[in-house]
C-alpha positions as CSV (number, residue, x, y, z in Angstrom):
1,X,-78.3,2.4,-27.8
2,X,-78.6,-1.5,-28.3
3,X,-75.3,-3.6,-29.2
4,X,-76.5,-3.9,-32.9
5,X,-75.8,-0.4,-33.4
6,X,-72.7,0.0,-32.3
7,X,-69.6,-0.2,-34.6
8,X,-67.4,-2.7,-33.9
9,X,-63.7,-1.5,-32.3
10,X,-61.0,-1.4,-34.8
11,X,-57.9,-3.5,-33.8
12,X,-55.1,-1.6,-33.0
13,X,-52.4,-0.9,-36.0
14,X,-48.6,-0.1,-35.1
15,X,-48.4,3.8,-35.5
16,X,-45.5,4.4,-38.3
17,X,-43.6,7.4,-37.9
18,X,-41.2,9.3,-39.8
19,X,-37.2,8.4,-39.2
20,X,-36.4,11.7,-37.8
21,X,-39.2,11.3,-35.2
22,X,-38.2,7.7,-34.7
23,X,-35.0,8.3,-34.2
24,X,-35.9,11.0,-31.6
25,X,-37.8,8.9,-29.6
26,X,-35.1,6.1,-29.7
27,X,-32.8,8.9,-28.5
28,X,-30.0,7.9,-31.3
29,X,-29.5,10.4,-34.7
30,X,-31.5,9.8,-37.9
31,X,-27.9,8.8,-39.5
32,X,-28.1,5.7,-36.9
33,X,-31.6,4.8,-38.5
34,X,-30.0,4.8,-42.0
35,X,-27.4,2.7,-41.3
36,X,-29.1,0.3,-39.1
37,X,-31.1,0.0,-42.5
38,X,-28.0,-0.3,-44.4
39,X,-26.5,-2.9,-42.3
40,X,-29.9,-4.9,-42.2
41,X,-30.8,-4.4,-38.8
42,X,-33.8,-2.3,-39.5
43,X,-36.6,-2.2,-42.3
44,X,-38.6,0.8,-43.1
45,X,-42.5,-0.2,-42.7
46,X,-43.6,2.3,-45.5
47,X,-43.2,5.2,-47.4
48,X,-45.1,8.4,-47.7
49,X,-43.2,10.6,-50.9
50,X,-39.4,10.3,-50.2
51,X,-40.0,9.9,-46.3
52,X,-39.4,6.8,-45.0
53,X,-41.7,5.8,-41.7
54,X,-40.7,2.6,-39.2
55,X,-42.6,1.1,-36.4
56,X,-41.5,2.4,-33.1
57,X,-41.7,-1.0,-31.5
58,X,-39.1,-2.0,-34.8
59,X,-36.9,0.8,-34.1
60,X,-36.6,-0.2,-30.1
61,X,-35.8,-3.4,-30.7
62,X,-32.8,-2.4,-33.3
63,X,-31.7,-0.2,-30.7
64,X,-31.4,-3.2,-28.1
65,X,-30.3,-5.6,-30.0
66,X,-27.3,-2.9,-30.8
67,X,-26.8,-1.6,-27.4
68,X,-26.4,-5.7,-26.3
69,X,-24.2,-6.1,-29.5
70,X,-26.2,-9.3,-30.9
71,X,-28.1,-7.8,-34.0
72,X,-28.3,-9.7,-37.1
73,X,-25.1,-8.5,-39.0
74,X,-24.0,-8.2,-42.5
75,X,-22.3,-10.9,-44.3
76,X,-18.6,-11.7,-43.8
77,X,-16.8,-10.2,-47.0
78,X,-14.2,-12.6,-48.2
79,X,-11.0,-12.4,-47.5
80,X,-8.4,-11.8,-50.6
């Protein structure tokens, strides 16, 4: 086979996965996932029906930025 025939390699895409397999693989409950989301510190990468599907690496990081207590957090409500 000469090189002008072969197909040229793909880069690699992030693998999204559902938030219950995310979840299991971060090792936390899917209700964690939903509230990182709800406090901002994770994003859902895309949808597929009603299921929502991160990136692993995205997950990860939210879970090490909570375990060393530093993730981006919610806005201060005012005091009144």
């Amino acid at each position: 086979m000469t090189d002008r025939h072969r197909t040229p390699a793909l880069p690699s895409l992030p693998a999204l996965v559902p938030g219950s397999l995310a979840a299991r693989e971060a090792g936390v409950a899917p209700a964690t996932l939903r509230k990182w989301v709800q406090l901002g510190r994770l994003a859902a990468a895309g949808r597929v029906g009603r299921a929502h599907l991160y990136r692993l690496e995205d997950v990860f990081a939210a879970e090490r930025a909570t375990r060393r207590g530093n993730g981006p957090r919610p806005p201060a409500r005012p005091s009144p």
